[in-house]
Backbone bond lengths (Angstrom), bond angles and torsions (degrees), N, CA, C in turn:
res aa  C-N    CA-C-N  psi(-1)  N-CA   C-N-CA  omega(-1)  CA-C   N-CA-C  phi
1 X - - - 1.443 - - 1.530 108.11 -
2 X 1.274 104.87 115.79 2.098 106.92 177.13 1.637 96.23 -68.36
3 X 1.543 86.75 163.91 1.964 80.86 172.47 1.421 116.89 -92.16
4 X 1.387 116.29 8.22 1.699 101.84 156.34 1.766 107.05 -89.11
5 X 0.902 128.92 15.12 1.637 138.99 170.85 1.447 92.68 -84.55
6 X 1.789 121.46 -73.51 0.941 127.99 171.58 1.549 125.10 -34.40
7 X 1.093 145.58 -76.39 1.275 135.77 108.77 1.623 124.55 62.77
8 X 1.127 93.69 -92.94 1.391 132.41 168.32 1.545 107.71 -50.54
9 X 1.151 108.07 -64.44 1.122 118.55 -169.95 2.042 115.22 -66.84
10 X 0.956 83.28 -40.70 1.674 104.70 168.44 1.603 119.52 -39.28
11 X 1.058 95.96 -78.94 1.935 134.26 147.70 1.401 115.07 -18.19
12 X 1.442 106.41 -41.44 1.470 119.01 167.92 1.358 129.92 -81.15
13 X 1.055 101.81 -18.95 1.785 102.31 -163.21 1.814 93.33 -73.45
14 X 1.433 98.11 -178.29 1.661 90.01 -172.53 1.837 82.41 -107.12
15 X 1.879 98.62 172.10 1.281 129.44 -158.43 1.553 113.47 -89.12
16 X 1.417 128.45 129.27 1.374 91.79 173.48 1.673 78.52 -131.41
17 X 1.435 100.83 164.89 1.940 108.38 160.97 1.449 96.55 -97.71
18 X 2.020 91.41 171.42 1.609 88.19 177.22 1.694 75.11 -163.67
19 X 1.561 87.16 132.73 1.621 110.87 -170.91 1.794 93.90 -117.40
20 X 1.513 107.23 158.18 1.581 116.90 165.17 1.125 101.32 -136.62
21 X 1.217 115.52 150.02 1.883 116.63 163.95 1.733 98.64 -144.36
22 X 1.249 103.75 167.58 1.893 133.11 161.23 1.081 117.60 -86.66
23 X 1.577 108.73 118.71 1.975 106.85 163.98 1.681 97.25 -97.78
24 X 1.035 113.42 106.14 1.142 134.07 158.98 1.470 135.90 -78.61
25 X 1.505 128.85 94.12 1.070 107.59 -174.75 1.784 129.57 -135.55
26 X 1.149 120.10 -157.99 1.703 110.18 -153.05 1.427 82.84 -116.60
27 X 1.140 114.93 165.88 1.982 143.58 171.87 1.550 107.59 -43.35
28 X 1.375 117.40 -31.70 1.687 137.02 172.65 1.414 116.86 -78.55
29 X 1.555 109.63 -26.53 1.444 108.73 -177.28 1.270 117.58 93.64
30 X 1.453 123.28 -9.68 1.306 133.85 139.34 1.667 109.40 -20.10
31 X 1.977 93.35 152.23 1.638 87.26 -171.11 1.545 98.25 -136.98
32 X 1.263 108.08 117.76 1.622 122.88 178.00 1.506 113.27 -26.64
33 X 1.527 139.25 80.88 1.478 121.01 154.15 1.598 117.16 -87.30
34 X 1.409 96.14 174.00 1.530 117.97 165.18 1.601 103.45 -144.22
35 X 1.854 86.65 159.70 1.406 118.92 -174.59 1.494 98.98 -91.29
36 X 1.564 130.15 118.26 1.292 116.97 167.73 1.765 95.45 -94.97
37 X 1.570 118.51 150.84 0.656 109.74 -170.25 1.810 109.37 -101.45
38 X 1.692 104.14 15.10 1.537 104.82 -162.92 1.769 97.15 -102.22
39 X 0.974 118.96 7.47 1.283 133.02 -173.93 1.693 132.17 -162.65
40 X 1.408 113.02 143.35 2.114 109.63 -173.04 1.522 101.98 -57.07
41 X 1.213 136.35 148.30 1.281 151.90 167.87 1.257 117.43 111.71
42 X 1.569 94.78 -172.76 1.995 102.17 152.08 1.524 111.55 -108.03
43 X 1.801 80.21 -167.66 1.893 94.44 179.47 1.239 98.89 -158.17
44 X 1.443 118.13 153.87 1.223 122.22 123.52 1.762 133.21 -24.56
45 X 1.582 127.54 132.07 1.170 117.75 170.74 1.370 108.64 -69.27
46 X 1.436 119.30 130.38 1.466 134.53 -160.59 1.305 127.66 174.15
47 X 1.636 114.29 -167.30 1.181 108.81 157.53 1.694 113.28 147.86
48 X 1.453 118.82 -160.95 1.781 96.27 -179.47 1.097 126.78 -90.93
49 X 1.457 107.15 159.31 1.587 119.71 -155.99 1.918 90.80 -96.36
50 X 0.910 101.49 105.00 1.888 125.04 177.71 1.745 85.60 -73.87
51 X 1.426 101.66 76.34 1.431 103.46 162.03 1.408 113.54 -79.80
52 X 1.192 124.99 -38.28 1.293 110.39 -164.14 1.889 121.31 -80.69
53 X 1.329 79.25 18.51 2.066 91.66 159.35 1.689 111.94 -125.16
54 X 1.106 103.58 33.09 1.675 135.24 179.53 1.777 107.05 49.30
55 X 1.446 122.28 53.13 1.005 134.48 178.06 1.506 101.09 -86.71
56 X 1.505 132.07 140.97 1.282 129.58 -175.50 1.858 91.61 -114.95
57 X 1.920 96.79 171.81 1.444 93.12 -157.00 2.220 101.83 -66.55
58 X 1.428 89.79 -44.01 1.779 94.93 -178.86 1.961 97.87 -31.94
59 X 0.991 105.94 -82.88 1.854 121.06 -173.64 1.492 110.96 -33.65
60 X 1.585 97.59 -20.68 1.714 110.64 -173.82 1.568 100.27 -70.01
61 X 1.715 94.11 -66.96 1.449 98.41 -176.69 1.415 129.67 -55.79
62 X 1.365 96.83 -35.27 1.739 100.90 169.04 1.379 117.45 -54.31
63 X 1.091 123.51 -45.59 1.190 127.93 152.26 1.293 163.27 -22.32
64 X 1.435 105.25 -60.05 1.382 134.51 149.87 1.532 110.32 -65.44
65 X 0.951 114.49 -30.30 1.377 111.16 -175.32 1.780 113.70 -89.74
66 X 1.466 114.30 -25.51 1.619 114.69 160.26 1.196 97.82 -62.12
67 X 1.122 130.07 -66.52 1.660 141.29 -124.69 2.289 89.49 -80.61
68 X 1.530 96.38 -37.09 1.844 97.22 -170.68 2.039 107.62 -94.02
69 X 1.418 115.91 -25.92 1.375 88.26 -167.51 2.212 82.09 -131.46
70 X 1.032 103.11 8.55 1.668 101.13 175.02 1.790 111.38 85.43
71 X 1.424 119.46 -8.38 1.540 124.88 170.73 1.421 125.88 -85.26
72 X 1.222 121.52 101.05 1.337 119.00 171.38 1.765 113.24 -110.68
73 X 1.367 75.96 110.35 1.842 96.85 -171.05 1.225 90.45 -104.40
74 X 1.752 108.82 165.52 1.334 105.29 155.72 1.568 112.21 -102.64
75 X 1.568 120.32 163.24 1.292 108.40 -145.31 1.631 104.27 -125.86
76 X 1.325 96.95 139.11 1.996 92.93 -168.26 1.582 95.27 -85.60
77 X 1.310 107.96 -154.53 1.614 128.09 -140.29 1.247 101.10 -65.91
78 X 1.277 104.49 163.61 1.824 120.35 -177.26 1.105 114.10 -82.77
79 X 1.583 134.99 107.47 1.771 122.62 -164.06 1.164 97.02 -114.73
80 X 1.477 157.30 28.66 0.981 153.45 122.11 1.269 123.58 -162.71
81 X 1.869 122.69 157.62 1.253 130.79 -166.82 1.716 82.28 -140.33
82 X 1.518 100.63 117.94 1.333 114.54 171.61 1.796 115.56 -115.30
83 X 1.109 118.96 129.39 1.483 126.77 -177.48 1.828 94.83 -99.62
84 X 1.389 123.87 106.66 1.275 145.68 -168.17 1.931 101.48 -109.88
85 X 1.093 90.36 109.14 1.634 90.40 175.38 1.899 110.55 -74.18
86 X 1.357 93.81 147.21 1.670 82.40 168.59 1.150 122.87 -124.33
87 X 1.385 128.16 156.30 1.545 141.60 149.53 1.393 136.34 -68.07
88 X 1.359 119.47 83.72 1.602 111.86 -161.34 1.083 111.72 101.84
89 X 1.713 118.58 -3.98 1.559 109.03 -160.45 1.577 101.56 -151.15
90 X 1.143 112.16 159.99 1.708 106.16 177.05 1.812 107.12 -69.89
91 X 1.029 113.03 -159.37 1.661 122.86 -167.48 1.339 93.34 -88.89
92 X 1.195 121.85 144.25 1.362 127.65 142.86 1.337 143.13 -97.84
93 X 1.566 133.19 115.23 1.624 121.54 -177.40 1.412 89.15 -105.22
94 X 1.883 84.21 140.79 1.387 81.81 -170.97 1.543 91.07 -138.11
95 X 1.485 118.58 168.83 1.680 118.71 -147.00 1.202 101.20 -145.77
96 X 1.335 121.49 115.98 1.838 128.40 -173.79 1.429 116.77 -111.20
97 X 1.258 120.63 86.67 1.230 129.04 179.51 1.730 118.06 -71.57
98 X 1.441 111.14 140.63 1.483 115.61 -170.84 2.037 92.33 -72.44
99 X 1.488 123.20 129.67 1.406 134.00 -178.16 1.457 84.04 -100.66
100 X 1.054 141.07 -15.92 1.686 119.74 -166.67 1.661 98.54 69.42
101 X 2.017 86.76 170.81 1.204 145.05 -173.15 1.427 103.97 -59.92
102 X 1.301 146.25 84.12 1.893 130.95 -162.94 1.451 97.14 -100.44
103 X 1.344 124.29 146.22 1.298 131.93 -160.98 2.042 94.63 -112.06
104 X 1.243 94.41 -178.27 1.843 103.88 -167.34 1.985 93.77 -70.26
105 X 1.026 111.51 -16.19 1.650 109.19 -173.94 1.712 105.51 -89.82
106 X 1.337 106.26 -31.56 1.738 116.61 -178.53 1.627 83.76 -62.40
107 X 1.303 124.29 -78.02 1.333 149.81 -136.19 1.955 95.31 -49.50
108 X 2.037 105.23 -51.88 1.599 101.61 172.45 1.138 105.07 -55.48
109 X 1.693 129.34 -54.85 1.640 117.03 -160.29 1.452 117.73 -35.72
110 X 1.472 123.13 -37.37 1.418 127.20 -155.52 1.519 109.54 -47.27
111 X 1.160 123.43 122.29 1.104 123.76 175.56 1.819 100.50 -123.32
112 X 1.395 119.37 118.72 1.204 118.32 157.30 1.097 140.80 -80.61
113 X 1.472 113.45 152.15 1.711 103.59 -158.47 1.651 97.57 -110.12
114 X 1.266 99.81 115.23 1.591 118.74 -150.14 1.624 90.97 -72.49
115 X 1.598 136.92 -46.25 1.724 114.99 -177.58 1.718 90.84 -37.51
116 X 1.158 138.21 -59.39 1.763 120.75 -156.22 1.438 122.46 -107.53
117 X 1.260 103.16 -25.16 1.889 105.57 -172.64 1.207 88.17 -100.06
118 X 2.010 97.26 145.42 1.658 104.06 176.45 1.765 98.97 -108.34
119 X 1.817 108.28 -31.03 1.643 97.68 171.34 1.788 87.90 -173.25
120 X 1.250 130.50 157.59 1.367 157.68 165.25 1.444 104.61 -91.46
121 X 1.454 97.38 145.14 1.552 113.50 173.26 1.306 106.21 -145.83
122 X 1.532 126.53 -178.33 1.316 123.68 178.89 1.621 93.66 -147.16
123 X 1.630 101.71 128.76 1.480 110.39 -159.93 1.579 93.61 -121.78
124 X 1.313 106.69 164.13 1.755 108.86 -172.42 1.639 85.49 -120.36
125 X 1.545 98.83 153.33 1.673 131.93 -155.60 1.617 78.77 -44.34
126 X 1.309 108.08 -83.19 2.099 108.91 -150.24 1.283 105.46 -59.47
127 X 1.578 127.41 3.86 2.117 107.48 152.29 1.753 107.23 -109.73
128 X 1.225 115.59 15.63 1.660 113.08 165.29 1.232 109.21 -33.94
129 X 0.869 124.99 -47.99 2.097 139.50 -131.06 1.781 90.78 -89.73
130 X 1.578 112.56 -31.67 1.195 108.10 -161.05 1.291 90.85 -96.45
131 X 1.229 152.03 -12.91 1.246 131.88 174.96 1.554 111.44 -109.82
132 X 1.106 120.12 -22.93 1.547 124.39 158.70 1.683 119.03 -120.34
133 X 1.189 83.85 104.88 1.956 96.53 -173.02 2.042 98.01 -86.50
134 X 1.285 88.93 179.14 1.192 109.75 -178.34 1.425 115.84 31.88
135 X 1.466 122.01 -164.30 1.507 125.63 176.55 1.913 122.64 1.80
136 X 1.334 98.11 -52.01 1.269 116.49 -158.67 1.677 114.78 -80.86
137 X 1.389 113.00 -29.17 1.156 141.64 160.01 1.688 126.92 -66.90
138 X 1.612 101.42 -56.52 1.786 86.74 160.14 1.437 113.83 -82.94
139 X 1.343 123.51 14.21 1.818 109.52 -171.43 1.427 81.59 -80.61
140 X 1.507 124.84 -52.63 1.467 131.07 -151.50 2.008 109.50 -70.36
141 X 1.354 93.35 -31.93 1.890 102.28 162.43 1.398 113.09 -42.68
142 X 1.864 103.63 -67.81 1.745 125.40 -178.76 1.252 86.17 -50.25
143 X 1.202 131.39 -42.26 2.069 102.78 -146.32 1.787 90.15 -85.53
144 X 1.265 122.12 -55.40 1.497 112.39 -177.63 1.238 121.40 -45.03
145 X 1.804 118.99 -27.99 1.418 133.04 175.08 1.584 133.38 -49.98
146 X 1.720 79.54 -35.68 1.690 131.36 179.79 1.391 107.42 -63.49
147 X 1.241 99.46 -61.95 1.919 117.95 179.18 1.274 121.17 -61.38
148 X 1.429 102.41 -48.40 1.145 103.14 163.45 1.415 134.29 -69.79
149 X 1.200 119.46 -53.07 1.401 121.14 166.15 1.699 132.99 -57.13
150 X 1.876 101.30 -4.90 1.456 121.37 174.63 1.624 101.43 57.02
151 X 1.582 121.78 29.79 1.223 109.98 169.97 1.692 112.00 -86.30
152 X 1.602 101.52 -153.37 1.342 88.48 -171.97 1.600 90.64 -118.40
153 X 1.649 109.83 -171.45 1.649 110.21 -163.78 1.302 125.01 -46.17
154 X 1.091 154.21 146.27 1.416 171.59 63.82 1.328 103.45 58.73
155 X 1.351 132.28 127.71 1.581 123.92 148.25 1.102 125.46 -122.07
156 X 1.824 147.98 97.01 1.099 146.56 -97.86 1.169 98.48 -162.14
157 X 1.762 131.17 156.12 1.350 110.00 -179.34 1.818 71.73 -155.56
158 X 1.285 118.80 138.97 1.484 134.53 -177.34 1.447 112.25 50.20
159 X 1.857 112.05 25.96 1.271 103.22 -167.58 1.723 127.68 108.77
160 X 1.394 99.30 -19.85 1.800 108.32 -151.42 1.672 80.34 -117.57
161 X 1.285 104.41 130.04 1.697 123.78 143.43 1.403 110.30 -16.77
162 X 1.388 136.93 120.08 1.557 138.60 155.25 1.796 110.99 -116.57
163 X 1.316 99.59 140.38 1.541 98.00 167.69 1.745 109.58 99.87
């Protein structure tokens, strides 16, 4: 195979995105959101994993998460990998890293990074659903489920338990 075969072939394969974010949370169990301001809802602090400058998803999330609320922690275990179908858009895997426990001194640091966040809140488990619906909302259920139950990662596809 020459490497314009290779190439070629590359070019072909199909597309996927791959997002990471932080569940971040408070002494209550509250769970770190933000307001993006480029779109209706919340989020997780996060965002895409710029693989193709060989960024992996962990480094992603660390990332997104200096660059959106000003905290660069280092970040414990991986509590879920969700395969998110899209509309208009290729697939998304997307990767939920445990942010830890943030104390009243984490909580001042936050600095938002005003091009995207409009403001952060900290929401308790049974109103998740209302500020993150669909996919994004049960990934963050599984991952606390995760934490709590001290199992190991999640494998999820639109959100839902697989396997």
């Amino acid at each position: 195979m020459t490497t314009q075969d290779f190439a070629t072939y590359i070019a072909g394969l199909p597309r996927v995105l791959a997002g990471a974010a932080a569940l971040f949370r408070d002494t209550e169990g509250r769970v770190l959101l933000v307001e993006p301001n480029y779109r209706e809802g919340w989020a997780l602090p996060g965002g895409t994993v710029e693989s193709d400058e060989g960024e992996t998803p962990r480094r992603g999330a660390r990332r997104e998460t200096a660059e959106e609320i000003g905290l660069d922690v280092p970040l414990g275990p991986l509590l879920a990998v969700d395969w998110v179908h899209g509309t208009g858009r290729p697939p998304l895997v997307a990767y939920l890293y445990d942010g830890g426990v943030l104390g009243e001194d984490d909580f001042k640091a936050i600095r938002l990074q005003e091009e995207e966040l409009l403001s952060w809140r900290l929401v308790p488990r049974e109103e998740l659903t209302e500020y993150l619906p669909g996919a994004l909302g049960r990934r963050v259920l599984v991952a606390l489920d995760v934490l709590a139950d001290g199992g190991g990662a999640a494998e999820l596809e639109n959100g839902r338990r697989v396997g």
